[in-house]
C-alpha positions in Angstrom: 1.7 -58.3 -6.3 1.1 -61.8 -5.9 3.3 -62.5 -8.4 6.5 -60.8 -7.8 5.8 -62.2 -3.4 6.2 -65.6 -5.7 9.3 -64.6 -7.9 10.8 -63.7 -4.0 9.6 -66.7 -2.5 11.7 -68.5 -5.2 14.6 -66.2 -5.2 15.1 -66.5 -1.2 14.8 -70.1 -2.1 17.8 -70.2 -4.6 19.5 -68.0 -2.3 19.1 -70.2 0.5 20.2 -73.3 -1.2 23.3 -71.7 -2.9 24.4 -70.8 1.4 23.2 -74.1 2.2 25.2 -75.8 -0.8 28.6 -74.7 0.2 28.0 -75.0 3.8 27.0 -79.0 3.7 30.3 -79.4 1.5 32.4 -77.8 3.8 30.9 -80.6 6.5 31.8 -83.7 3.5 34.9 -85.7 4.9 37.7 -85.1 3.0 41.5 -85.7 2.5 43.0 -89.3 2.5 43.9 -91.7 5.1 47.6 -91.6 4.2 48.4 -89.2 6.1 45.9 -89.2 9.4 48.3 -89.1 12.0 49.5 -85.8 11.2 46.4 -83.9 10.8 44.4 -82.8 13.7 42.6 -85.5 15.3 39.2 -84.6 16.8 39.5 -82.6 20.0 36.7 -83.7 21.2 37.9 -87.6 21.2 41.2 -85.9 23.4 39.3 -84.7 25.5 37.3 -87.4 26.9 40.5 -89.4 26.0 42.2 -86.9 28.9 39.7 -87.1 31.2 39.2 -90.8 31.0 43.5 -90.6 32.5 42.5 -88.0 35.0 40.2 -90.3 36.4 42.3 -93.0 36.2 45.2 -91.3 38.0 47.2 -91.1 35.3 48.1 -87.3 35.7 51.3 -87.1 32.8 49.3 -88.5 30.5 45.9 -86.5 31.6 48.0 -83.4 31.5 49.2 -84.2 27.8 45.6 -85.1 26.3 44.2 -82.2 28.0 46.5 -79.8 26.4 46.2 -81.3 23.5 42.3 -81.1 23.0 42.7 -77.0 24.3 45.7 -76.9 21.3 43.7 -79.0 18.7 40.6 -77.2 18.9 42.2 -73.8 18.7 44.1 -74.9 15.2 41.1 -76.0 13.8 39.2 -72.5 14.2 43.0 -71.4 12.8 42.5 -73.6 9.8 39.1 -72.8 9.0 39.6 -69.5 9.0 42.5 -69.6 6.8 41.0 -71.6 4.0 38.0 -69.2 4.3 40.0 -66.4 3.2 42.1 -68.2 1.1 38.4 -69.9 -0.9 36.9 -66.6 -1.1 40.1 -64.6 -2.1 40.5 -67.4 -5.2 37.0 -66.6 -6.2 36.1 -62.9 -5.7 35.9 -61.8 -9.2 33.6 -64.4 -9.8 31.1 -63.9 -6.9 31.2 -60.1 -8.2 29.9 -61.4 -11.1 26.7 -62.9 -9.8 24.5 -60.4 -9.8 26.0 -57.8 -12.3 25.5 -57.0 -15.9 27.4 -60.1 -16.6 25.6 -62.2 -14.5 22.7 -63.2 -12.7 22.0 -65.3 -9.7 19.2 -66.9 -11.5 22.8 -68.0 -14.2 23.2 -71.8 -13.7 26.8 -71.3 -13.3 26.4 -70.2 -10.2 26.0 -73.4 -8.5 29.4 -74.7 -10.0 31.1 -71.1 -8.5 29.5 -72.2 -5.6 30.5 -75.6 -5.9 34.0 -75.0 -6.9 34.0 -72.9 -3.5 32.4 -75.6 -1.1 35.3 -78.0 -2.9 37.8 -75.7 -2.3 37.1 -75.3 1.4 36.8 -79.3 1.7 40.0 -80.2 -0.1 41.9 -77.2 1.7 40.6 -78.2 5.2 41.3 -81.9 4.4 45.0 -81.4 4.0 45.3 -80.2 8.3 42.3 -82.1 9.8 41.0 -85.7 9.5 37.8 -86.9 8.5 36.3 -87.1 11.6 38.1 -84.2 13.0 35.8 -82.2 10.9 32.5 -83.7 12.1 30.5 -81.5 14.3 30.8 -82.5 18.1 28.2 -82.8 20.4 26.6 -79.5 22.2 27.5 -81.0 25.7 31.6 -80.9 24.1 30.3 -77.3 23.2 29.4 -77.2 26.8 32.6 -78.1 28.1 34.7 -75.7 26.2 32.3 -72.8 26.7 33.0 -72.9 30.3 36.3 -73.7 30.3 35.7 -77.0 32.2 39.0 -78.1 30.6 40.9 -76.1 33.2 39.2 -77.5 36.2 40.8 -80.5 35.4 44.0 -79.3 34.2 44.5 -77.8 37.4 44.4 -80.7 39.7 46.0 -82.4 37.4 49.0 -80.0 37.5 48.6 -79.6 41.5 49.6 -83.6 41.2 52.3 -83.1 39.2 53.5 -80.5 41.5 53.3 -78.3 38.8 52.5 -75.0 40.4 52.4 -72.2 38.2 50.9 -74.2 35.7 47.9 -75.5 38.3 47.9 -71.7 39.8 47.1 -70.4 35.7 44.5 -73.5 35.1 42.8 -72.8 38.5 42.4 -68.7 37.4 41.3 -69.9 33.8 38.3 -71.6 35.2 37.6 -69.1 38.0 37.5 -65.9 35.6 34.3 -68.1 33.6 33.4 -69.6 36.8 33.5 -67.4 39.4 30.7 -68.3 41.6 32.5 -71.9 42.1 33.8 -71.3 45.9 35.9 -74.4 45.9 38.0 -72.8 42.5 38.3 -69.7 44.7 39.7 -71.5 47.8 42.0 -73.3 45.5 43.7 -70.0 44.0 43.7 -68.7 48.2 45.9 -71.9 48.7 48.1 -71.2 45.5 48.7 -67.9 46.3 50.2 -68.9 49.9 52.2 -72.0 48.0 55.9 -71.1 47.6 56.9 -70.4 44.3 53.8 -69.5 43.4 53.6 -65.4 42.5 51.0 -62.7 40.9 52.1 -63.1 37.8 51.4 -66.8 37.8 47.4 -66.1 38.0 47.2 -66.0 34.3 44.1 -66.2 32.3 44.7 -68.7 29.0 41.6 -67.5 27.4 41.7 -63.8 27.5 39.9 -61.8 25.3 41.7 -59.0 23.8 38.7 -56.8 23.0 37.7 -56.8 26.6 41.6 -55.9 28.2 40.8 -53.0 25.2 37.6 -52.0 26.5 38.6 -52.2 30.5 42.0 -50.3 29.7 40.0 -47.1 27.9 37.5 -47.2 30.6 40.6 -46.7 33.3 42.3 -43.8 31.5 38.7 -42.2 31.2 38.5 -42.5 34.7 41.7 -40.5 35.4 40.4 -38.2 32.5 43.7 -39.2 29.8 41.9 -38.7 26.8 44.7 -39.1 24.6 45.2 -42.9 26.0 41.6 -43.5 26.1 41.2 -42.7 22.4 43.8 -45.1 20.8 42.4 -47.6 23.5 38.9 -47.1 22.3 40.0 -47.5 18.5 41.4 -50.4 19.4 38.2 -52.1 21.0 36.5 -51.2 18.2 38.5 -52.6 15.6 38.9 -55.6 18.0 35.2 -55.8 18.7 34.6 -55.9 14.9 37.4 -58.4 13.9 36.2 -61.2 17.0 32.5 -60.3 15.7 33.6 -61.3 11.9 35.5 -64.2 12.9 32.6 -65.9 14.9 30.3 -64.9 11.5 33.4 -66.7 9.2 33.2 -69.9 11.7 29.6 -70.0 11.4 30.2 -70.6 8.0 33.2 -72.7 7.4 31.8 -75.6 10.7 29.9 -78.2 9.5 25.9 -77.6 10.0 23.8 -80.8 11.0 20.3 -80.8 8.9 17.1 -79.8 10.1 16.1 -83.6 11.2 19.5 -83.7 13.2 18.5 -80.7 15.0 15.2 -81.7 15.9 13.4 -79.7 13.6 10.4 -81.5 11.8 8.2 -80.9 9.1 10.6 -79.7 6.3 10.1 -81.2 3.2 11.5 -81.0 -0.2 15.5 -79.5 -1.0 14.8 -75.8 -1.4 12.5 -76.0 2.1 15.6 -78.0 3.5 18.3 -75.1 2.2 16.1 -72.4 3.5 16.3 -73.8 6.8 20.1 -74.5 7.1 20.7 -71.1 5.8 18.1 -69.7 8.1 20.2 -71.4 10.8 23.3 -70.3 9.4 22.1 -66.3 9.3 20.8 -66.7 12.5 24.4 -68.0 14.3 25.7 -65.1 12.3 23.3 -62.9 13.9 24.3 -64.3 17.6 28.1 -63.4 17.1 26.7 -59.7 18.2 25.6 -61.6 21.7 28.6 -64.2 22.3 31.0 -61.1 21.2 29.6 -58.5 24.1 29.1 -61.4 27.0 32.1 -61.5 29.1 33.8 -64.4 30.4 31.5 -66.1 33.6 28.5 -63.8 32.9 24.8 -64.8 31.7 23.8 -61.2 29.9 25.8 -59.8 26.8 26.1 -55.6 27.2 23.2 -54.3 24.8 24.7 -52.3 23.0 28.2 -52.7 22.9 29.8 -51.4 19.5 27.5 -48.5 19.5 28.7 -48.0 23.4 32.6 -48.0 22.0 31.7 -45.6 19.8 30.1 -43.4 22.3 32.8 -43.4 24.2 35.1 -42.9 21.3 33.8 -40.0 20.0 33.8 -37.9 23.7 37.3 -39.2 24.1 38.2 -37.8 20.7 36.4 -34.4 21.4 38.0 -34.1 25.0 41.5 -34.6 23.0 41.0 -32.0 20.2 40.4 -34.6 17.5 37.0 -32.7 16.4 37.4 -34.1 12.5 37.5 -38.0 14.0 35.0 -37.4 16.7 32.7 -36.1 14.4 33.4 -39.1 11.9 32.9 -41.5 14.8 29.8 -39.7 16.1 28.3 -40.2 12.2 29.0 -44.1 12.4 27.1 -43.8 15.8 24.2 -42.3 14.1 23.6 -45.2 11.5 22.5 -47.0 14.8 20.7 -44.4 16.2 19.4 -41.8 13.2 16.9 -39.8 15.8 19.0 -40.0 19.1 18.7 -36.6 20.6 22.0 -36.2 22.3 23.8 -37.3 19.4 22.3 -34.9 17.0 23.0 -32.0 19.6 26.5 -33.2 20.1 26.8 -33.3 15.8 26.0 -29.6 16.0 28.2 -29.1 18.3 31.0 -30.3 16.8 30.1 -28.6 13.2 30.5 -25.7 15.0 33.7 -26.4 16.7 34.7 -26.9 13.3 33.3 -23.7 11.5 30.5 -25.1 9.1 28.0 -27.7 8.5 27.4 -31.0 7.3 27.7 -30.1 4.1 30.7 -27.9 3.9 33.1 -30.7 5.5 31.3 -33.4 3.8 31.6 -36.2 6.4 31.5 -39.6 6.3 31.0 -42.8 8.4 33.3 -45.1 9.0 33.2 -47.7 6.2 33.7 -50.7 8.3 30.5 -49.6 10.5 28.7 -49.1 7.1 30.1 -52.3 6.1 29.0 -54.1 9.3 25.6 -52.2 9.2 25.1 -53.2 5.6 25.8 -56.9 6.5 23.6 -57.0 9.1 20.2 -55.5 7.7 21.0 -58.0 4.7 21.1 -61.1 7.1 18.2 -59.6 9.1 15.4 -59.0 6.1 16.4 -62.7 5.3 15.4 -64.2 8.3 12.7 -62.5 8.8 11.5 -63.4 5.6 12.2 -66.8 7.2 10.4 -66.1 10.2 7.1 -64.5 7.9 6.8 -67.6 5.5 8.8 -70.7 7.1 7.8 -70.7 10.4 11.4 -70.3 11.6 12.1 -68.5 15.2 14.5 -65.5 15.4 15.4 -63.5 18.0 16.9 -60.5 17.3 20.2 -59.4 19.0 20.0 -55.6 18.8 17.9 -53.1 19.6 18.8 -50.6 16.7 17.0 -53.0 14.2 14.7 -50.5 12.0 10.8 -51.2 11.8 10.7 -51.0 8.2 12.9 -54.1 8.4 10.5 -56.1 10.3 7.8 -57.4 7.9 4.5 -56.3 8.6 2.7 -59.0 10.0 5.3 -59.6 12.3 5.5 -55.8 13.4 2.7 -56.0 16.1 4.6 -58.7 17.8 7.7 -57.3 17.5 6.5 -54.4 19.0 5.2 -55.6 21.6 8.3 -57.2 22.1 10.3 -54.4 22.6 7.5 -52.4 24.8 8.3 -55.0 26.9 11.2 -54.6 27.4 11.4 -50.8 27.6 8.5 -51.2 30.8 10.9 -53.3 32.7 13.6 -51.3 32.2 11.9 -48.3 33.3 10.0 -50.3 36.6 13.8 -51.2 37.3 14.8 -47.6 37.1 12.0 -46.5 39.2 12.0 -50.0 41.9 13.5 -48.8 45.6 17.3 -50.2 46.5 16.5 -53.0 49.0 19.6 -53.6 50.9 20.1 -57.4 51.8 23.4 -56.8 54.1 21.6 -58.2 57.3 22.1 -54.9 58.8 19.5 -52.2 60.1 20.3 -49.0 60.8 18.8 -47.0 63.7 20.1 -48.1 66.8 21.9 -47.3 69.5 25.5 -45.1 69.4 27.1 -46.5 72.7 30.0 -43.4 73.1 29.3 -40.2 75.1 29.4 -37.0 73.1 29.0 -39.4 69.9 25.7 -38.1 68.2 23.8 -38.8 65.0 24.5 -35.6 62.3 23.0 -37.6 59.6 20.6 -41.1 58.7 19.4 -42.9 55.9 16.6 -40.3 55.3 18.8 -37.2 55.2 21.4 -39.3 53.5 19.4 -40.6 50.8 19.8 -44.0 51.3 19.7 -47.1 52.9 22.6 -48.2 56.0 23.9 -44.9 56.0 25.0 -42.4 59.0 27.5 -39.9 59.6 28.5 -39.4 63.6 30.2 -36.9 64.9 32.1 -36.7 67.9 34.2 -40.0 67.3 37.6 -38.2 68.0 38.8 -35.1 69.6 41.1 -32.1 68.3 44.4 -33.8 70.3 43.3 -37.1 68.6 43.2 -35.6 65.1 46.3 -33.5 65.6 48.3 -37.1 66.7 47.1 -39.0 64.2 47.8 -36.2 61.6 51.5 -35.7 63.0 51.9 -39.6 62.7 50.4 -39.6 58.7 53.4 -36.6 58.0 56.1 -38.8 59.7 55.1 -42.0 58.8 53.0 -42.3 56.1 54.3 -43.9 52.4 54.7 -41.6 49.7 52.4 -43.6 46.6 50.0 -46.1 47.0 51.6 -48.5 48.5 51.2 -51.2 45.9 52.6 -50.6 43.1 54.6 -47.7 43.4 52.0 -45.3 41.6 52.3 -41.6 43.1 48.2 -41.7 43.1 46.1 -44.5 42.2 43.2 -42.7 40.8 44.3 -39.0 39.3 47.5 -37.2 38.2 46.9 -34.5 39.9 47.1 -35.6 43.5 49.6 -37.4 45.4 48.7 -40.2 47.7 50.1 -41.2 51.4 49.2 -45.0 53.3 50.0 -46.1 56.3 48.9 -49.3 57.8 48.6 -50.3 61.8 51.1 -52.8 61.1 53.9 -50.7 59.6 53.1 -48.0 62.6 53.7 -50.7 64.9 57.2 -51.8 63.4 57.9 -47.8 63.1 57.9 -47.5 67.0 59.7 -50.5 67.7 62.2 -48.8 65.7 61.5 -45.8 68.0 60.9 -43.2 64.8 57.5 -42.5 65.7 55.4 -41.8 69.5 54.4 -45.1 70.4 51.3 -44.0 71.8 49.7 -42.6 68.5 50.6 -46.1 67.1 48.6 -47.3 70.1 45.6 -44.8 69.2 45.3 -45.8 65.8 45.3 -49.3 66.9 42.2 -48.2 69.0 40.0 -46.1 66.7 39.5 -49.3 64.9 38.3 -50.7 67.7 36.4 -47.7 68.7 34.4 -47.6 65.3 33.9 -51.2 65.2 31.7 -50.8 68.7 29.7 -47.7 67.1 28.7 -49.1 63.5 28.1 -52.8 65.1 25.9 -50.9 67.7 24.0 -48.6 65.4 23.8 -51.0 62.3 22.3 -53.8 64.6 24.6 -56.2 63.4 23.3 -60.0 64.1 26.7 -61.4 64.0 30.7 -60.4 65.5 31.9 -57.6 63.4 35.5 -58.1 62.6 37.8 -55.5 61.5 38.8 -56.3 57.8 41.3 -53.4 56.7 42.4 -50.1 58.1 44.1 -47.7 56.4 45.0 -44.4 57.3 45.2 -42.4 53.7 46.3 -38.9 52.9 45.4 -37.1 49.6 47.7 -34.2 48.4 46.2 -31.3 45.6 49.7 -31.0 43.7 51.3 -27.5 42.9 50.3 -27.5 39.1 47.1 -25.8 38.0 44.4 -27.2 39.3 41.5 -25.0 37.6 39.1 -26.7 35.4 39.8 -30.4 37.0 36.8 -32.9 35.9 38.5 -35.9 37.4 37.7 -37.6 40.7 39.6 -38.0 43.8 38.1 -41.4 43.8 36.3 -43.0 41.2 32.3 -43.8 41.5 32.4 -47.5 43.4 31.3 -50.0 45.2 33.0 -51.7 48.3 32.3 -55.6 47.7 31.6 -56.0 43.8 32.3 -54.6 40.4 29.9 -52.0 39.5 28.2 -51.5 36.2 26.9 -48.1 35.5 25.4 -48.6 32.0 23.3 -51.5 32.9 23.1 -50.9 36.9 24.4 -54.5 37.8 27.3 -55.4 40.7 29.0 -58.3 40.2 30.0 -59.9 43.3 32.8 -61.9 42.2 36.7 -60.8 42.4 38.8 -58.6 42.1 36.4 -56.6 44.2 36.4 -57.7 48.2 33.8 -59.6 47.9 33.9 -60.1 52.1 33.6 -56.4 53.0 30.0 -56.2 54.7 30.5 -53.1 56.0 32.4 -49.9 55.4 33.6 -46.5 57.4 35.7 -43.1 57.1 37.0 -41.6 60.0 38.0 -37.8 59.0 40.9 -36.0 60.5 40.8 -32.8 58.9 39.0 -30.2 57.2 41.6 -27.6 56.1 41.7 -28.4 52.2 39.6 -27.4 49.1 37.1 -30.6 47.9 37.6 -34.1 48.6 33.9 -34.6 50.1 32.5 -38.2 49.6 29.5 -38.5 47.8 26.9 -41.0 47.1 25.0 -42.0 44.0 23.0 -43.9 42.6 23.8 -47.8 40.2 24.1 -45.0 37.4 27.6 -43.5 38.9 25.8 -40.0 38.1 22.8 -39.4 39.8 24.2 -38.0 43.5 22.1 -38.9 46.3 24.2 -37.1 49.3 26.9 -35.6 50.0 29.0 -35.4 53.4 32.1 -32.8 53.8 34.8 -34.3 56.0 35.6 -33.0 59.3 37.8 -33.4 62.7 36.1 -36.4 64.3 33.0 -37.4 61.7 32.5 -40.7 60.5 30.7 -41.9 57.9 29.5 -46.0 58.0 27.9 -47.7 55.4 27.2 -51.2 54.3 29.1 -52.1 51.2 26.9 -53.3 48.7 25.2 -52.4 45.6 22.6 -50.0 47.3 25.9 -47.3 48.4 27.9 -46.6 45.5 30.7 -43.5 46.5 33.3 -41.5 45.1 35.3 -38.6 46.5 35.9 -35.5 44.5 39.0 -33.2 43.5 41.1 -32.5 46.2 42.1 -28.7 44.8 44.2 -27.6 47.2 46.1 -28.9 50.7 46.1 -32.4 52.0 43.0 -34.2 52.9 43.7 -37.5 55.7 41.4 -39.9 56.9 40.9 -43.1 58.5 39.3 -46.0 56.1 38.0 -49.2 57.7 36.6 -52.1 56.4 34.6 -54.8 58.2 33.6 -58.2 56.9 31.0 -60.6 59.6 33.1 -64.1 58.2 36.4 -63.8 60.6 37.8 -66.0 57.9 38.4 -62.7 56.6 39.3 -60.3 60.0 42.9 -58.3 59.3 45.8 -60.3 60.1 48.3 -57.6 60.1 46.5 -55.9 63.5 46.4 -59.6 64.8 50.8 -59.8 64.0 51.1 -55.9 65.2 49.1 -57.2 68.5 51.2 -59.7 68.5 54.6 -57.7 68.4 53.0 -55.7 71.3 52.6 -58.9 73.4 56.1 -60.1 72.5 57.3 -56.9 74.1 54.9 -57.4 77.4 52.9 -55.1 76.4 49.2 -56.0 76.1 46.1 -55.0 73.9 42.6 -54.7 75.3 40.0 -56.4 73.5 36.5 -55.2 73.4 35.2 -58.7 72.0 35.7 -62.3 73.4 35.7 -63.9 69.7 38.1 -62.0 69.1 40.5 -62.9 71.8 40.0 -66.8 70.5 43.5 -67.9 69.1 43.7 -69.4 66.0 45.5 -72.6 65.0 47.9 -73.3 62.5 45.4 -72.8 59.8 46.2 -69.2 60.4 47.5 -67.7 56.9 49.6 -64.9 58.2 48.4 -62.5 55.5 45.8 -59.8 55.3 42.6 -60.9 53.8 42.8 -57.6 51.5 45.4 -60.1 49.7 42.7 -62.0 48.7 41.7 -60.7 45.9 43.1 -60.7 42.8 45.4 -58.0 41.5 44.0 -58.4 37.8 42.4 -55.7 36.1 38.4 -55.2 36.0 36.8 -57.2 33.6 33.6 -55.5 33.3 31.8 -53.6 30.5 32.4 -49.9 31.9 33.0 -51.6 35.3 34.1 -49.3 38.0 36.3 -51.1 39.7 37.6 -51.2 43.6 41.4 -50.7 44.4 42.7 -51.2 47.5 43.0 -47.5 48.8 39.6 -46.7 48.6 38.3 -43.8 50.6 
């Protein structure tokens, strides 16, 4: 035994040194100086080179470097990965010689393949990039790029050039990897209002194709299009895979500093040396799983995320009638997760969808999941080899890794590692919502006949109550008869007959448009004048009752009618609305809310108003971070409201509306009056221009405002891009 642990020790060695061989010729300078100025000069030099001009005031020539640098560095991962392929492509037969019949690794003509390789990569690189160009830069350049800090220059720089669209494109850039910087964000509030500038113009330069995949499947899922979701899901995974082997292929073709550059001391002799460049080098192979899953601006990569795809896929591809591919895709899942419960029932499902067993249809796994599976257990024994003999540190990225593949005397460790991890997750599954809105439910509803059907207890929650009593029968029936006169046909936005489901149609109307309606005499000015008023009316009861410490200021309102249409509405699995959250992005799978745009962000608090109760579904329901677990339900009727602070702790949906038309009053309210609704303030001020004044039930409110006033609504605020979140659930603007 202790013999063949030597022969392995030795082997590993070789094996690490062959890696570690080609990878330090890769870093060798190559090419000659003839011909330097057109090969691709170090970005990092243009870089500081730009910013030095930024700071000097020179904005044209900031503007050029800048560019330049963002260009330079994206050839150079072009060019590496070119000659990669090309390099390996030129020597495939003889690397499948290596350790055949033919050959051995243990043949000394292996280190000349290997050397013809690393030579091949160095002369092939040489002929696009200089010498210096091809010299590692320094982590805080790393830094720099990583967060896109690039872009906050560009875009003043742009802004000084009066160069709008191009500023406007920088400024999103930056905010989408940076979007707790508040200053970024009032910047893109002042592009927005800028002439010239439109929606289209907010363009993110560093987009990431695998996540528009991975956002656009988890949107037709939502409106249950099975068909769409499928290819969509193929695509992220084939994506996911190809971004995941191109940050393992750039891993290998950038130069690696040695052990001594990096700090790390104690390693002696060439073989020790190798092992721990290659060590290195597996272990940034490894971390492409991590950097490939972590979205733009987040700290945490989704655990998980292939074997999530795949999930996904293989329901999709069931729901669709693709039985054959979901039970191919469910297989590939399986090499993950071997013993997973649900998956084994769902493969006997689908067997007998089919009409047979395993054996009979003879299924098989994907081979690029084997492939990448393969690949990965092969780097992963390695290090841990590593990590068992050479003192090296690893970390492993997944959480499918099998035991057997973690040497014994690191098991105990890395078990305890991962018990670890399982008891947090399950004391955050079990911890109470604490809900740090500011408000506190419980006091006082200052409206006769107004009385409390429902509180946090019998709701489940926390800042939740449904009142009833809010309007009368006349009210409901005017408000209803000015929703079927008035009201838009689609959402409003975009033009889509419903935002959220094919099978329902969707009517808005604003207090703004109602206003201009009347002046035009085609609806009862008086309803316009009610609606005007019930926002009022339910800002006084929810600031009451949720003991608000601060003014309350009325952020949207939108009256919003929901129509079952006349095709067969049996069997419906969709929502009316999707599972969501008012004021951030939710994240069922691993329970987190972003608070960062598109969602609104300044919505503290949030309220229905019903109108009606003569239609089949549409009750609003709440649940918990999971977007499964249902906590309450409330079924609408004349009069009831239902407030709610909007954050994390009160995700809602509404379901199917199966038959009539379902109309209700949504309001939003935000405590920053940075944020109040200008469109009531212009319809109040249409009603003054005509001698005809509004009472006001709050002195703030009554302040006037400057010229700073931005005559838009502060629902405008946010960003019409799609979500960018890993299964994010994500707001629209007609929620409720």
């Amino acid at each position: 035994m202790a013999l063949r642990s030597e022969h392995s020790t030795v082997y590993v060695a070789l094996y690490f040194f062959i890696i570690a061989l080609s990878t330090l010729t890769v870093g060798a300078s190559g090419g000659s100086g003839s011909k330097v100025l057109s090969l691709l000069q170090p970005y990092d030099f243009l870089y500081y080179s730009g910013v030095r001009a930024y700071y000097g005031g020179e904005w044209a020539k900031a503007a050029e470097l800048l560019e330049k640098s963002l260009q330079t560095k994206e050839a150079l991962l072009r060019t590496r990965r070119q000659c990669h392929d090309d390099c390996v492509a030129s020597g495939t037969d003889a690397l499948n010689k290596l350790d055949s019949e033919e050959g051995s690794m243990w043949d000394l003509w292996a280190l000349d393949w290997i050397q013809q390789r690393a030579e091949c990569l160095r002369f092939c690189i040489g002929r696009s990039v200089t010498p210096t160009g091809q010299l590692p830069v320094s982590n805080d350049i790393e830094y720099e790029f990583d967060t896109r800090n690039p872009y906050n220059f560009l875009q003043v720089t742009y802004y000084k050039l009066e160069k709008l669209k191009k500023a406007a494109s920088a400024a999103h850039t930056y905010f989408v990897a940076n979007p707790s910087h508040l200053e970024m964000r009032n910047n893109i509030e002042k592009y927005r209002r800028m002439k010239g500038v439109t929606e289209d113009d907010f363009q993110d330069r560093e987009i990431e194709k695998h996540w528009i995949l991975y956002d656009a499947a988890v949107q037709h899922e939502a409106s249950s299009d099975w068909l769409q979701a499928t290819e969509k899901w193929k695509a992220c995974v084939n994506e996911t895979l190809w971004q995941t082997d191109e940050c393992r292929v750039q891993c290998e073709v950038a130069p690696q500093p040695l052990p001594e550059d990096r700090g790390v001391g104690g390693v002696d002799g060439v073989f020790e040396k190798a092992a721990a460049l290659s060590l290195s080098l597996l272990s940034c192979r490894q971390s492409c799983v991590t950097q490939v899953a972590t979205r733009p601006g987040r700290i945490s990569a989704q655990e998980d995320f292939l074997q999530t795809q795949l999930e996904h896929l293989h329901i999709a591809q069931f729901k669709s009638g693709d039985v054959s591919g979901a039970l191919q895709t469910l297989c590939s899942f399986l090499l993950f997760y071997p013993s997973d419960k649900d998956s084994l029932d769902n493969l006997q499902l689908y067997y007998e969808t089919l009409g047979g067993d395993a054996e009979s249809h003879g299924m098989q796994p994907a081979q690029e999941i084997v492939k990448y599976i393969n690949q990965s257990l092969q780097e992963k024994k390695l290090l841990y080899f590593g990590v068992e003999n050479l003192n090296f540190n690893f970390t492993d990225p997944d959480l499918w890794t099998p035991e057997d593949v973690v040497p014994v005397s690191v098991r105990e460790n890395w078990r305890a590692e991962k018990q670890k991890i399982n008891e947090k997750i399950n004391e955050g599954d079990q911890l109470e919502e604490v809900d740090d809105s500011g408000f506190y439910a419980g006091g006082p509803v200052p409206q006769v006949d107004v009385t409390i059907t429902m509180d946090d207890e019998s709701l489940n929650g926390a800042n939740r109550v449904v009142l009833d009593g809010v309007m009368t029968e006349k009210e409901c029936d005017k408000i209803l008869q000015l929703a079927t006169v008035a009201a838009s046909l689609g959402d409003g936005y975009r033009g889509r007959r419903s935002p959220h489901t094919p099978h329902e149609t969707f009517e808005g109307l604003t207090v703004l448009r109602a206003v201009k309606l009347s002046q035009e005499g085609l609806v009862n000015q008086s309803d316009t004048r009610l609606l005007h008023e019930l926002g009022e009316r339910v800002r006084t009861l929810l600031h009451s009752y949720f003991r608000s410490p601060s003014g309350l200021f009325i952020s949207f309102t939108h009256l919003v009618c929901r129509s079952a249409t006349t095709d067969d509405q049996e069997g419906r699995m969709d929502l009316s609305h999707p599972v969501h959250v008012d004021n951030c992005l939710l994240e069922p799978e691993t329970k987190q809310c972003w608070r960062e745009p598109p969602a609104f962000i300044h919505r503290d608090l949030s309220a229905i108003l019903y109108l009606n109760d003569n239609f089949d579904g549409g009750e609003l329901f709440f649940t918990k971070r999971d977007a499964k677990t249902v906590t309450a339900r409330v079924k609408p009727r004349c009069g009831r409201l239902v407030g709610f602070s909007s954050g994390p702790v009160n995700p809602h949906g509404v379901t199917a509306v199966m038959r009539g038309r379902r109309c209700a009053l949504a309001l939003w309210f935000t405590k920053e009056k940075l944020y109040r609704d200008m469109e009531r303030e212009e319809a109040e001020s249409l009603w003054a221009a005509d001698g005809q004044g509004v009472l006001k039930n709050n002195k703030e409110e009554e302040e006037k405002e400057g010229s700073a006033i931005a005559g838009r609504n502060a629902r405008s605020h946010a960003t019409k891009e799609r979500s960018r979140g890993r299964n994010i659930v994500m707001e629209s603007k007609d929620e409720l």
